[in-house]
N, C-alpha and C positions, 0 to 999 in steps of 0.2 A: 214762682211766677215767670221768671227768665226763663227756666228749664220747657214751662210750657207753652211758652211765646216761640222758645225754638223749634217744638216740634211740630206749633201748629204752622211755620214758617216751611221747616224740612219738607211738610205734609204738603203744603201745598206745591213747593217744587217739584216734588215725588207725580203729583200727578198731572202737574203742568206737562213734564219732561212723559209722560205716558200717554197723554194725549196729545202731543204732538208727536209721539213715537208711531199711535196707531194711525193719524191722518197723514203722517209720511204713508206706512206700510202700505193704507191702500192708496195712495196717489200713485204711488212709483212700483207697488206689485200686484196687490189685489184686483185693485179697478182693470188695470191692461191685460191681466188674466182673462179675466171674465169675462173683459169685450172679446179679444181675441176669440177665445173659445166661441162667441155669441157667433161672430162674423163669421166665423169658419161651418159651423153648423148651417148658413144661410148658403153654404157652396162657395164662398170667398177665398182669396189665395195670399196670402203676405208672409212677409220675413217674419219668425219667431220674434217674440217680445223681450228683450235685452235690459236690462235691471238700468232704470236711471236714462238712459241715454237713449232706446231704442235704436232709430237709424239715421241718428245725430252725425256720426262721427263718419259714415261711408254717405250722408248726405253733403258734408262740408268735405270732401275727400271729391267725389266728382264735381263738385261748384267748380271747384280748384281746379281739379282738370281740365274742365272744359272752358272756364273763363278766358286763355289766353290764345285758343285755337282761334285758327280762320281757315274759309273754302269757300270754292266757287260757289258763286251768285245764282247759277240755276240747282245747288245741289238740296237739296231737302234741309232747311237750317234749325226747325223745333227742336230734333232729339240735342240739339245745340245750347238750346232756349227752355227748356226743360230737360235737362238731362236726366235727372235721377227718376223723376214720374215716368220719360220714358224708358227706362231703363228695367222701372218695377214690371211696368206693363208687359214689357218683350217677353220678363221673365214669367210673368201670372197671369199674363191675359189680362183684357178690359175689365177693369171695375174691380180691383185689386186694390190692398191696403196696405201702410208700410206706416214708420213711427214716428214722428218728433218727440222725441222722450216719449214722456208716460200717453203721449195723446196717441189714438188709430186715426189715419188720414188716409181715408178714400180716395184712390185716385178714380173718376168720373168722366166717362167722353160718352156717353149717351146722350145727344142732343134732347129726348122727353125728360130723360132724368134732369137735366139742366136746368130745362124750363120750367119745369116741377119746383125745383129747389128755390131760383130765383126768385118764380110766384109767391111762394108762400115766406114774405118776408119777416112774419110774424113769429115762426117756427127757428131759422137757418139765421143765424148772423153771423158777421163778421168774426172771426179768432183773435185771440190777443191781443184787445183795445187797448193794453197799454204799452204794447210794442209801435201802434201805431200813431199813439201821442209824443212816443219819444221821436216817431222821425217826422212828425208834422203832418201826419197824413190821418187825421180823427178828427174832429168837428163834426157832420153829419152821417162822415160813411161809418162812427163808432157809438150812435147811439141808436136805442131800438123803442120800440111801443109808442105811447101818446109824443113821449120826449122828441123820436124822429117825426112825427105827423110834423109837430106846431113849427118846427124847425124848417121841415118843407117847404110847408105854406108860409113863410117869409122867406126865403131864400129862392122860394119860386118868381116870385117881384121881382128879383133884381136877375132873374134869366128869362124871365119872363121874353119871346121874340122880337116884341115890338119893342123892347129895352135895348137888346142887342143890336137890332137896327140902327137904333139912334148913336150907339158906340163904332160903328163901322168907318169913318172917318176917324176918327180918331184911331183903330188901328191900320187904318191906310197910309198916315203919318209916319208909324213907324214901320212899315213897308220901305216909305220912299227914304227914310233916315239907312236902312238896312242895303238897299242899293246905292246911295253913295257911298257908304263905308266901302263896297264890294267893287265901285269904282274906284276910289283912292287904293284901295290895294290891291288891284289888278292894275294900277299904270306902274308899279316896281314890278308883278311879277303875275303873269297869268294863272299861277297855283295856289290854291285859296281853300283851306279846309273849313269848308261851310257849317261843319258839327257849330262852334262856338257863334258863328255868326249867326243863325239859327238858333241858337238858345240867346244868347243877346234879344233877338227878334221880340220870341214871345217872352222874354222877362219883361223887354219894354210895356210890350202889348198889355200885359196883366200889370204892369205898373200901371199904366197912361187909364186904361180901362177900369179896374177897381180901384183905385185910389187917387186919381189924376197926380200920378207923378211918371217922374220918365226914369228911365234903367238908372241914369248916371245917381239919383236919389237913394235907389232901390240898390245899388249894388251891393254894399253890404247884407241888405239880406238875402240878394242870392247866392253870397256867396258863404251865407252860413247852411242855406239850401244846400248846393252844392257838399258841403259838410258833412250834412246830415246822408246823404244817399252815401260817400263813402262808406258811412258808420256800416250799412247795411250788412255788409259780410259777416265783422267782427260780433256784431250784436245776435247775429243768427246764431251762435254757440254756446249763448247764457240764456236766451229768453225765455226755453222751459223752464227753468230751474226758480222757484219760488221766490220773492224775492229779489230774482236777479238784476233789476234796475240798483239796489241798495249796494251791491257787490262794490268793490273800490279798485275797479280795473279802469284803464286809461279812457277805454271805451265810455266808460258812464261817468268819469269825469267832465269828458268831453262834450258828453250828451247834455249832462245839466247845464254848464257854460253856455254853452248853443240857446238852450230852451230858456233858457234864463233873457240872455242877448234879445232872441228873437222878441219874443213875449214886451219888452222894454222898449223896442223899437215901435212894436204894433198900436201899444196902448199910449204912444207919444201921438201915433197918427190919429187914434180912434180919439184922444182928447185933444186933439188940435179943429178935428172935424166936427164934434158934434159943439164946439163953441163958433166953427163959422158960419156962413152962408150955404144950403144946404145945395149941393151939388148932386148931376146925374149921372154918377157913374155908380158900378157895382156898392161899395160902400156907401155911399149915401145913400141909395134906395133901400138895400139892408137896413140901413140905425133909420129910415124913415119908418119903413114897415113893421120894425122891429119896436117902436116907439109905439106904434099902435097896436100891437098885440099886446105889450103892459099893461095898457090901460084899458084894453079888452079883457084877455082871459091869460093875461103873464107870457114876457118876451124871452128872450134870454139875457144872461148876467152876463156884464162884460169881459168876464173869461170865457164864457161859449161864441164871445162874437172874435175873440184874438182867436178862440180857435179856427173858426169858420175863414178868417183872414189868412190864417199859416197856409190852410186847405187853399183858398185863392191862390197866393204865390205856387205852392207846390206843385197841384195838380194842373192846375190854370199854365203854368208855364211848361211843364213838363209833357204834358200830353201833349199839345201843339207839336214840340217839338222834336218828340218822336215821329210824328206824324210827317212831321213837313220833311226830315231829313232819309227820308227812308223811299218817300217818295219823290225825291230829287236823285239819291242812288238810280230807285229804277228808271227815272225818266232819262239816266245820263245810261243804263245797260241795253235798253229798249229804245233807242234816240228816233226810230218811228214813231212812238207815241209820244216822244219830246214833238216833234212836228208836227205832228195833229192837232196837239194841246194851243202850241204856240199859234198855230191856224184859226184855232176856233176864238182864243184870247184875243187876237187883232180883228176878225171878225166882229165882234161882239161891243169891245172898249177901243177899236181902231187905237190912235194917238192919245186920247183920253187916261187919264188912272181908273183903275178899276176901281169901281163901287159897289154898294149892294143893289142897286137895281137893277144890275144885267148878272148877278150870280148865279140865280136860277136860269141863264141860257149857255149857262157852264156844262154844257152836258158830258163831253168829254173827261172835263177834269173832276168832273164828280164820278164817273166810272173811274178813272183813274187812283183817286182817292180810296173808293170802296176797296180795288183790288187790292191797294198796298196795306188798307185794313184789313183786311182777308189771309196776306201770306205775313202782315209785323203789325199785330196788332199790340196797341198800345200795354195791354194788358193782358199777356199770353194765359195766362192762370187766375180763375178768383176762386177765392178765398172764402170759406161760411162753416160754421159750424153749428151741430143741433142744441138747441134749448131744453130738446126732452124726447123721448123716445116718439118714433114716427115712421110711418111707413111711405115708401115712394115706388111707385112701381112694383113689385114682386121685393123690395129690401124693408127689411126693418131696420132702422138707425138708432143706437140709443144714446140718449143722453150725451152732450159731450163730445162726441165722435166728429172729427173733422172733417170736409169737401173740398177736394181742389177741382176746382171746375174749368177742364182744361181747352178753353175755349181756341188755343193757337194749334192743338192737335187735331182738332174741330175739322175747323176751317182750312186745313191743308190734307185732310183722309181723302184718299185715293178715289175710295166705297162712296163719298160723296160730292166730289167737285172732278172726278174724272183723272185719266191716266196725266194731264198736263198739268197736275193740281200744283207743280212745284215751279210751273213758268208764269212768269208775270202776262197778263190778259188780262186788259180791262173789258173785254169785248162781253167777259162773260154779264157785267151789270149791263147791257147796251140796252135793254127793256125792261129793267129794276130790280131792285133785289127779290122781288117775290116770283119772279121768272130765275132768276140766278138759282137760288134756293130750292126750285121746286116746290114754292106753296111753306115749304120746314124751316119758318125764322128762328128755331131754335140753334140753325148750323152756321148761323151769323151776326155775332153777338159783341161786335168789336168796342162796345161800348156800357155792354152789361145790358140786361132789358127787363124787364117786368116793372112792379113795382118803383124799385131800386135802381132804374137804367142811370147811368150818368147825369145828374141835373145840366152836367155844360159841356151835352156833346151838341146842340145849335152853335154854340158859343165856336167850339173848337172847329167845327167845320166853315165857318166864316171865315174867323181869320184863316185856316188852311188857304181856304180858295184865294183871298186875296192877295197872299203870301206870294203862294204859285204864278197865280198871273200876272203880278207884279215883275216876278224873276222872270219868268218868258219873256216878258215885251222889251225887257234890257239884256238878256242874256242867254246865251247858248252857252252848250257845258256837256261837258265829260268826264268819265271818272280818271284821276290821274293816276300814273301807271304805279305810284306808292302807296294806292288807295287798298286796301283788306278789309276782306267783307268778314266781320266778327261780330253779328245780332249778339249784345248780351244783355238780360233783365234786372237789373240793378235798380228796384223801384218799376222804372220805364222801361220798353225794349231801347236802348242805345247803342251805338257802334262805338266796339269797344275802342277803336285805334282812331277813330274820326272820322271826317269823309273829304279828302282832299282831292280836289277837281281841277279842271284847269278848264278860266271861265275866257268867253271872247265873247266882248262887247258885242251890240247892233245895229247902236248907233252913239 
């Protein structure tokens, strides 16, 4: 009886240990063969298929390189901000593929093929949803089918325009909190490296906004935020590898700590809230809305709504502040359009703080805005992969096969915004983007579009605008002579060394 308990034991290890042998074999040779071979027969061009690793190791080889460089401010900065995509490109021409381990990843700058892809959100999703639950960036942008619908349509409530209106004072508060600070530290020393004072900004703003609290509440979690985007590098070198979150490297200790923390912090606020007085900022319209779809046709569980909250902090603060800091660079290289901006600001809100009823006679600063979306966009590269064999354009994709959708090589090609395409001009939105564009919104995309466009790009261009004219009507500014212009992608486009300026009051 033992003897045959053992072999029926042996037996099953024997073919545990052989099917997990063959769904290696093809995960890591078979399958990337075969794409290979598919892509190549469609006229495609990439690096040979490298057992395990693919082009892992000379991916994480130029990050490194180019991460610590810096160069002039009018000089071409993408092949900077995508390096290696531009690097495949130079080598194989447009619409070439290279490898993250076992996956083929289409690099893509066809503005139809984009638009194509975008549209059919049903087909193309997001990559490695669980790469992007460890850095807090999955709640909506990592689910797909009825799951992303019902999820919309409540998270739509709370972005709804006529919501964010009603939030615009209360990010005008931390406007005015963000210009005192920048007063008390310009009376020691007119040199002021605005990167942090800017991300302070919109931490506040998505504090005060979705959760009615202010930074100094929130600081711990952004600074587990913070946290999480370092992780970014180190994590880029296990995440194909099956498995890889379970591995017992520092990286994923750290990572669970963090998710752990955050998670504990969220669901202190989300049970502190639904026991008080319902409030109208983002999270209370959320658990309001979110209440009525329960009791309609099923809401989501209170770990889809901490997810949804991580996403607020993250995104919600992050984008801002790429945004705001990139376009205070150029208004301080460009100081003609710093004077126009601040012209049309005192025009508008004279003495006054600026509000939401005179943003729409921002025109200036809303051209301004688009340009600096145009050459540092929030989001230089997205991300999606196929669900099933599909054809787009004259390609067939199968199964599997990944898209980086290189929207900051887009919007800076020569072939479509002209030989000036690498100088900051806002003049070119001066009659909107569909005069910009020439009629082709697929070549302008700073915010993702179809379907799928960013739920809180209203959101983010609000506070933008208020930010800005905020800072205009107290301050002129320069970039300071320690100031290195280094776009790097880290999550966000951010500047890798900071942005220190040297500011002088107005009054």
């Amino acid at each position: 009886m033992e003897v045959t308990f053992g072999l029926i034991l042996s037996s099953m290890v024997v073919v545990a240990s052989l099917t997990w042998a063959v769904k290696l074999l093809n995960m890591f040779w078979l399958r990337p063969r075969k794409i290979e071979k598919f892509l190549r027969e469609q006229g495609l061009s990439g690096n040979p298929y490298k057992l395990i690793v693919g082009d892992m190791k000379d991916f994480m080889k130029c990050m490194n390189e180019e991460e610590p460089k810096s160069f002039e401010i009018s000089d071409a900065h993408m092949p900077h901000v995508v390096p290696y995509e531009h690097r495949i490109i130079s080598k194989y021409g447009a619409n070439c593929f290279y490898w993250l381990g076992p996956w083929a990843r289409l690099a893509v700058t066809d503005p139809e093929l984009i638009k194509e892809i975008v549209r059919r959100y049903d087909v193309f999703a997001r990559p490695f949803p669980e790469l992007n639950r460890t850095l807090g960036a999955a709640g909506i942008l990592c689910v797909e089918g009825q799951e992303w619908v019902k999820r919309r349509k409540i998270l739509d409530h709370a972005f709804h325009l006529d919501k964010l209106k009603n939030m615009a004072p209360v990010m005008g508060l931390s406007c005015s909190m963000m210009i005192q600070k920048l007063k008390a530290a310009v009376a020691t020393s007119s040199e002021v490296d605005i990167w942090p004072v800017i991300e302070d900004l919109t931490g506040d703003v998505i504090s005060r906004v979705a959760f009615g609290s202010s930074y100094e509440q929130g600081t711990r979690v952004f600074e587990l935020i913070r946290q999480r985007v370092d992780l970014i590098m180190p994590l880029l070198q296990f995440f194909y590898l099956p498995g890889f979150k379970y591995l017992p490297t520092k990286s994923n200790r750290k990572v669970k700590a963090i998710r752990s923390e955050m998670k504990s912090i969220l669901r202190g606020v989300i049970d502190q809230r639904e026991k008080a007085t319902p409030k109208d900022d983002l999270l209370g319209i959320l658990l309001e809305a979110n209440s009525r779809f329960i009791q309609q046709e099923g809401g989501m569980s209170i770990e889809e709504v901490i997810e949804e909250c991580e996403l607020f902090y993250l995104s919600g603060s992050k984008t801002v502040a790429s945004l705001l800091v990139w376009t205070v660079v150029m208004l301080c290289s460009y100081p003609e359009w710093q004077t126009q901006a601040r012209e049309e600001v005192n025009r508008v809100f004279g003495n006054s703080e600026p509000a939401i009823q005179g943003l729409h006679h921002l025109k200036i600063v809303t051209m301004i805005l688009q340009e600096v979306l145009r050459l540092y966009p929030t989001n230089a590269v997205i991300y999606r992969s196929s669900k099933e064999e599909v054809k787009i354009g004259s390609l067939t994709i199968p199964a599997g096969v990944h898209l980086s959708l290189l929207i900051g090589l887009i919007q800076t090609d020569p072939k479509i915004w002209g030989d000036d395409v690498n100088k900051f001009n806002p003049e070119r939105f001066a009659q909107g983007v569909a005069k910009a564009t020439n009629n082709q919104p697929a070549v302008f995309t700073p915010f993702s579009s179809g379907p799928r466009i960013c739920i809180g790009h209203n959101f983010a261009m609000i506070e933008a605008k208020l930010a800005i004219a905020t800072l205009l009507q107290h301050f002129s500014f320069q970039l300071s002579p320690s100031y290195k212009h280094a776009p790097f992608s880290l999550y966000k486009l951010r500047p890798q060394y900071g942005a220190p300026l040297i500011l002088r009051p107005l009054h």
